[in-house]
C-alpha positions in Angstrom: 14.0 -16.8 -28.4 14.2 -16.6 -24.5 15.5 -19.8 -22.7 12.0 -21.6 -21.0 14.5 -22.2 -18.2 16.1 -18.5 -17.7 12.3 -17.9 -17.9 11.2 -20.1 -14.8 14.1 -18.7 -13.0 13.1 -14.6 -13.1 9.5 -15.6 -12.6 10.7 -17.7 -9.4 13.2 -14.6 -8.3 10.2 -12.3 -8.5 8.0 -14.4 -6.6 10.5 -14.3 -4.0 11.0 -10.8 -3.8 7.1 -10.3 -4.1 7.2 -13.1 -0.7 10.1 -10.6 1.2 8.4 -6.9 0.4 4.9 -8.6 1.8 7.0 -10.0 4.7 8.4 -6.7 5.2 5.1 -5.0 5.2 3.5 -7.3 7.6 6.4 -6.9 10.0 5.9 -3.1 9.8 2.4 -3.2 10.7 2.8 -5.9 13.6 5.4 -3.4 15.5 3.3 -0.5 14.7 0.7 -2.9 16.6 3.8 -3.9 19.2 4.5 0.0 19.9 0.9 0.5 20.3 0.0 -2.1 22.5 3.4 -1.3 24.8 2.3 2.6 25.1 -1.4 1.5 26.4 0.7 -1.3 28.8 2.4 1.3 30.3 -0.2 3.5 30.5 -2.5 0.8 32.1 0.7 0.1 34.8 0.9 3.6 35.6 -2.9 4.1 36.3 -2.5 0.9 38.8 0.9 2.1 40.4 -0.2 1.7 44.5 3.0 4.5 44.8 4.7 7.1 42.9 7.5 5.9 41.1 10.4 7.5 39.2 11.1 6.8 36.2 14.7 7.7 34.2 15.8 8.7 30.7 18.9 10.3 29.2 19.4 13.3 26.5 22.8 13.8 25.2 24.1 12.5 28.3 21.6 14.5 31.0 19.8 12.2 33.2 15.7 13.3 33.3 12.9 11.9 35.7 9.4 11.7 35.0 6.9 10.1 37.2 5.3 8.8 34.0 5.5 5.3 32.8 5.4 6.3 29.6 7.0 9.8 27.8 6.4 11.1 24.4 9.0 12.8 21.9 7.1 16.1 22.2 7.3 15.1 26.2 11.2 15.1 26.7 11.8 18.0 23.6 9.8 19.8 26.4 11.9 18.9 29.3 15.1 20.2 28.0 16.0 23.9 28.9 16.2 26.0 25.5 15.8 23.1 23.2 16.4 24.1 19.3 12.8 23.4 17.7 15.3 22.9 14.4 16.6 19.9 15.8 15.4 16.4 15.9 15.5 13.8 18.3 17.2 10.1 18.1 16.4 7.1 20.2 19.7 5.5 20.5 19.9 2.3 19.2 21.6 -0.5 21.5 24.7 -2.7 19.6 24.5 -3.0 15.9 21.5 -1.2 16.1 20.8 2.0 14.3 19.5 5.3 16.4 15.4 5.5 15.2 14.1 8.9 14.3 11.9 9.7 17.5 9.1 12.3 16.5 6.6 14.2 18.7 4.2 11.6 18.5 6.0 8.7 19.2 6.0 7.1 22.5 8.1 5.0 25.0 7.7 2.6 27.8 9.9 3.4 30.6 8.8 0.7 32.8 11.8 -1.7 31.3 14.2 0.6 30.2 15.8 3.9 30.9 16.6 4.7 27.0 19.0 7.4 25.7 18.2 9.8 23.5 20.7 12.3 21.5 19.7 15.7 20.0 20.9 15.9 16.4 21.1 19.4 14.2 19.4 19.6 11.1 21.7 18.0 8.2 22.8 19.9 5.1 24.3 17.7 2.5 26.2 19.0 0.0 26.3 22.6 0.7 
């Protein structure tokens, strides 16, 4: 016979850890919403700019201007002379933060930032 205590505590443990995945989920979709609603801010600043302005990123180091408040991955892969299509691009990630896979279609705000990028070969484990 199983313990109507031991019982009470799993069921409470998997409510919990049904409570954290749903968490998790809805904090995925609120800064899918956040990057969103950033890319059309910057895009709205830069449509109301009274003057050009430059704006600044890094790739492996190199300094890059745009005059665009707002630059894709496919944007800055574009940018640097004889970029390796086999690579991939990495947003660096500031402190304790880890670098964030940055694809084609994802987009930045430069308004706030001048981010750093790094260009990364593709990985072959165990070979």
């Amino acid at each position: 016979m199983s313990d109507p205590a031991e019982n009470d505590k799993r069921n409470s443990i998997e409510e919990v850890q049904k409570r954290i995945e749903e968490t998790k989920r809805k904090l995925r979709e609120e800064e899918a919403l956040l990057e969103k609603e950033e890319r059309e801010l910057g895009r709205l600043e830069a449509e109301h700019e009274p003057h050009r302005r430059e704006f600044h990123y890094f790739v492996d180091g190199e300094k890059y201007t745009t005059e665009s408040g707002t630059i894709t991955g496919a944007e800055i892969k574009a940018k640097i002379p004889n970029f390796n299509r086999g690579y991939s691009l990495f947003l660096e990630g500031g402190g304790k933060d880890p670098d964030k896979l940055f694809t084609d279609t994802d987009a930045i705000s430069l308004f706030d930032c001048e981010p750093h990028f790094i260009t990364v070969p593709p990985a072959s484990f165990g070979k």
